[in-house]
N, C-alpha and C positions, 0 to 999 in steps of 0.2 A: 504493500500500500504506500510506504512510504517514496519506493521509487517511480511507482504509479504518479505519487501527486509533484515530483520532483520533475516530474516529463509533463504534467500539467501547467505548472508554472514558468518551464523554458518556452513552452510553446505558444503561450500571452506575453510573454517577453518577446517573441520576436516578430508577432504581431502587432505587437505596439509597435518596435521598429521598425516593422516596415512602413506601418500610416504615418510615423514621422516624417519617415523621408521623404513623404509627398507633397512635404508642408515647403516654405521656405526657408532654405540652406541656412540665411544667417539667424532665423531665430531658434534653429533646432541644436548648432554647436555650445557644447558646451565651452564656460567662459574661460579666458587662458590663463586670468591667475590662478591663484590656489585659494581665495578667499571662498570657506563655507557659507553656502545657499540653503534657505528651509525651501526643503521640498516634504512630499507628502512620501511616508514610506511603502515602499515599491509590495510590499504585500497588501496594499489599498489600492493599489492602482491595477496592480497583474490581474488576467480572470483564473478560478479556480478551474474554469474547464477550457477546451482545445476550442479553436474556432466553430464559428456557430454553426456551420455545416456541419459539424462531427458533432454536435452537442444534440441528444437525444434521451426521452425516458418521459417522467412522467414527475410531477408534485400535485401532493394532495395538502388542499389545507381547510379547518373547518374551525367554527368558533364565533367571536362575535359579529352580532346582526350591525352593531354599528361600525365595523370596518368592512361592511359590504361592497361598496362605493370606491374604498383603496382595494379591495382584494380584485374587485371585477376589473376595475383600469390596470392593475401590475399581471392581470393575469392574460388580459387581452394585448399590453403592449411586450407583454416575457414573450409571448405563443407568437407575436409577430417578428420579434426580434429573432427566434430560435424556433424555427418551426418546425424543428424534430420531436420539441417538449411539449406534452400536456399539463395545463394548468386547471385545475379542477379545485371551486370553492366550494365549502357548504355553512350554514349561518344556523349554528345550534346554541349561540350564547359563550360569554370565554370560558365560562370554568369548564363545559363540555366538551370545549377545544383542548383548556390545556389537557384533560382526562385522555383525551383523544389522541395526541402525540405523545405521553406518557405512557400510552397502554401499545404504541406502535401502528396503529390505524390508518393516522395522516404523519405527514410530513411536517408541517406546520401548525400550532394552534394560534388562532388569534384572540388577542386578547385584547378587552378597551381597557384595561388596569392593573397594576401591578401587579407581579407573580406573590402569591403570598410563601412563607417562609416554607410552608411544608410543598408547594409546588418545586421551590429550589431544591430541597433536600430530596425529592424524589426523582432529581434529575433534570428537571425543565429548566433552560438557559433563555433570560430575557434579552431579546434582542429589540428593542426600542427604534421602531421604524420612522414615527412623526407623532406629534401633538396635537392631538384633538384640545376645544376648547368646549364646555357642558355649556349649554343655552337656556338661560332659565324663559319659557314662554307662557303667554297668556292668551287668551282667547281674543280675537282683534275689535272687541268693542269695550275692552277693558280700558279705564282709562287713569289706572296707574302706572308711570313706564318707569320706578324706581324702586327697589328695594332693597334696605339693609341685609346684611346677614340673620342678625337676631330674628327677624321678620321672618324671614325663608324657614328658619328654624323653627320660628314658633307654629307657620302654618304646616308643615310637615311634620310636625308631633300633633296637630293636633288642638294645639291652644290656642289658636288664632283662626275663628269659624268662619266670620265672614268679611267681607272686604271694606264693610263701613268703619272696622275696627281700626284701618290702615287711612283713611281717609278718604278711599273709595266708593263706590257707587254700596246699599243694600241691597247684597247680594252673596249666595251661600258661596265660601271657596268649594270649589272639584277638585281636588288631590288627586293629580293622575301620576303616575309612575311605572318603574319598570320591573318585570316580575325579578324573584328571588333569583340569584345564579349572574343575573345582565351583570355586564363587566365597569353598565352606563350606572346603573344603580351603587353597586358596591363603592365607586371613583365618588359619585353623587354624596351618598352618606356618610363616607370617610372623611372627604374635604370639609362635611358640615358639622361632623363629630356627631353623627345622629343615626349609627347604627343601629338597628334591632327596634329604634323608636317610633318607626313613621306610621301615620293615620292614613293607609293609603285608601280612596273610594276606589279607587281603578290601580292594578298591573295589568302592564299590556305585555306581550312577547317581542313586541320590536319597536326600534326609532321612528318608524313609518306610523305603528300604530298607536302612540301616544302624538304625535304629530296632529292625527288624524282628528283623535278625540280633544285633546285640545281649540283645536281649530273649531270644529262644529259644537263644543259645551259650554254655555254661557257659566262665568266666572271657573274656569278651567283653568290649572297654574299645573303645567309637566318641564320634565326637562330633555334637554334633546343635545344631540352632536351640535357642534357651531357651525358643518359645514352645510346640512340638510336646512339652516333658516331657507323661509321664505317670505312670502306675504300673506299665505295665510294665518301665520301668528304674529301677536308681538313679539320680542325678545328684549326682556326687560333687562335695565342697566342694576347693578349692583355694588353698592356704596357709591351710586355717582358714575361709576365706570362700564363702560359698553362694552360689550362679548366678543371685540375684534382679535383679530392675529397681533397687532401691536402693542396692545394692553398685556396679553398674556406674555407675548415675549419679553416685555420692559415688566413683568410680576406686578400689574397692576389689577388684573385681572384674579379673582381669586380660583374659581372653577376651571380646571382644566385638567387633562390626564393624558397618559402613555398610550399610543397604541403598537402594542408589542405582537412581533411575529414571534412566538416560542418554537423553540426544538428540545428533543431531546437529546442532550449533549452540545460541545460548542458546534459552532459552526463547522466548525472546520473538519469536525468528524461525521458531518454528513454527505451524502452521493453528492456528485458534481452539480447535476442540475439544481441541488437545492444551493448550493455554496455559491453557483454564478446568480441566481436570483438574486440574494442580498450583494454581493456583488454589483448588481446593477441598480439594487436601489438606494445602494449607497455614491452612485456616480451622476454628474450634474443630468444628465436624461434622469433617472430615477427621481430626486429632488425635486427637476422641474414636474414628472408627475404628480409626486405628492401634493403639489402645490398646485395643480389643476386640476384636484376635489376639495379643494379648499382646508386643506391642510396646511401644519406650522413642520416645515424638514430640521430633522437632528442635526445641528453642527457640529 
């Protein structure tokens, strides 16, 4: 294996060198003094497997409903790029994903939220692909578009019934949310420290379906991915701050979470096709897709 992947990695080595060469002469030599350059280290840069003509097989990855949207787009642009590999999702929620690559099934589990300790210790390695930002929405005839933390708190326990308590219209809150297991729920209650406490009237199965309900239930408060907003909801600001990519980046933003591709084992001890995947989404095409489902990319 070891000499296997050692002929892996000459052979993106010399593939990189040759597309160099096709560039222009004076910006591909290297410079003639001796002064050290940061460059990026050459195991980021080489592919884990041979040219994409030779790259063939299959990945399988299942798990959260709210990285549906990044797995269908890395799955349809891997299968374009390498059209020897099948890219196959399925959307069973993260903890069934991570269960799922832990028990050898798929290749990949995804996750909207961090691996918890006993997932590490049984072997699941987080691989943190991009940053999701959580949305807190309302029904769009709502006409509070701000709320504290404490707030958020108090209506997801439970103690805050209706909206005239807030300063809003009279009107019962709808507590919509996401069933036990969502990876969107666990991120959700963790960040608010409101585990095990919430008054939910509604768990729904997916980010579509709390979307859904939201939208159509008057005084309806769910929370969703930041990339699925639209106009059928609001998307209330939060201590004053809005749900954007630049709040979360600058940590003004409080809601936000991991979305982790897990395997079992590092990376690098899996088949090629799955090693040139994150390979690829760790390369500026990869980034710029994450960033075209309205995702925040790992630096």
């Amino acid at each position: 294996m070891k000499n296997r992947m050692i002929a892996f990695i000459a052979a993106g080595i010399l593939v990189v060198g040759s597309l160099t060469g096709c560039g222009n002469t004076a910006d591909t030599q290297a410079p003639a003094n001796d002064t050290p350059t940061e460059s990026t280290p050459a195991a980021e840069k080489t592919p884990a497997a041979e040219a994409s003509a030779d790259l063939s097989g299959s990945i399988s990855m299942s798990g959260s409903t709210s990285m549906e949207k990044l797995a269908n787009a890395v799955a349809e642009s891997f299968m374009a790029k390498y059209p020897g590999v099948t890219v196959t999702a399925e959307f069973t929620g993260s903890s069934a994903g991570i269960e799922s690559v832990l028990a050898g099934s798929v290749d990949i589990g995804n996750s909207s939220r961090n691996l918890k300790d006993e997932e590490k210790s049984s072997g699941a390695v987080e691989n943190i692909v991009a940053i999701d930002g959580i949305a807190v929405v309302v029904d769009p005839a709502n006409t509070l578009a701000d709320l504290t933390q404490d707030q958020l708190i108090s209506i997801y326990k439970g103690e805050t019934k209706n909206w005239s308590e807030l300063g809003g219209a009279d009107q019962a809150i709808v507590v919509v949310g996401r069933e036990a297991g969502s990876g969107t729920r666990g991120a959700f209650e963790e960040l608010l420290g409101i585990e095990d406490t919430c008054a939910y009237a509604n768990e729904l199965d997916s980010t579509g379906a709390v979307m859904a309900k939201v939208a159509s239930t008057p005084g309806a408060i769910g929370y969703v991915s930041l990339d699925v907003i639209d106009d059928s909801v609001i998307a209330v600001k939060l201590d004053g701050v809005e749900p954007t990519e630049e709040n979360i980046k600058a940590g003004s933003y409080a809601l936000s979470r991991p979305f982790v591709m897990a395997t079992n084992g590092e990376i690098s001890a899996q088949k090629p096709e799955v090693q040139e995947l994150f390979h690829f989404l760790a390369s500026d095409e990869g980034k710029q897709l994450v960033k075209s489902v309205g995702l925040i990319t790992v630096d």
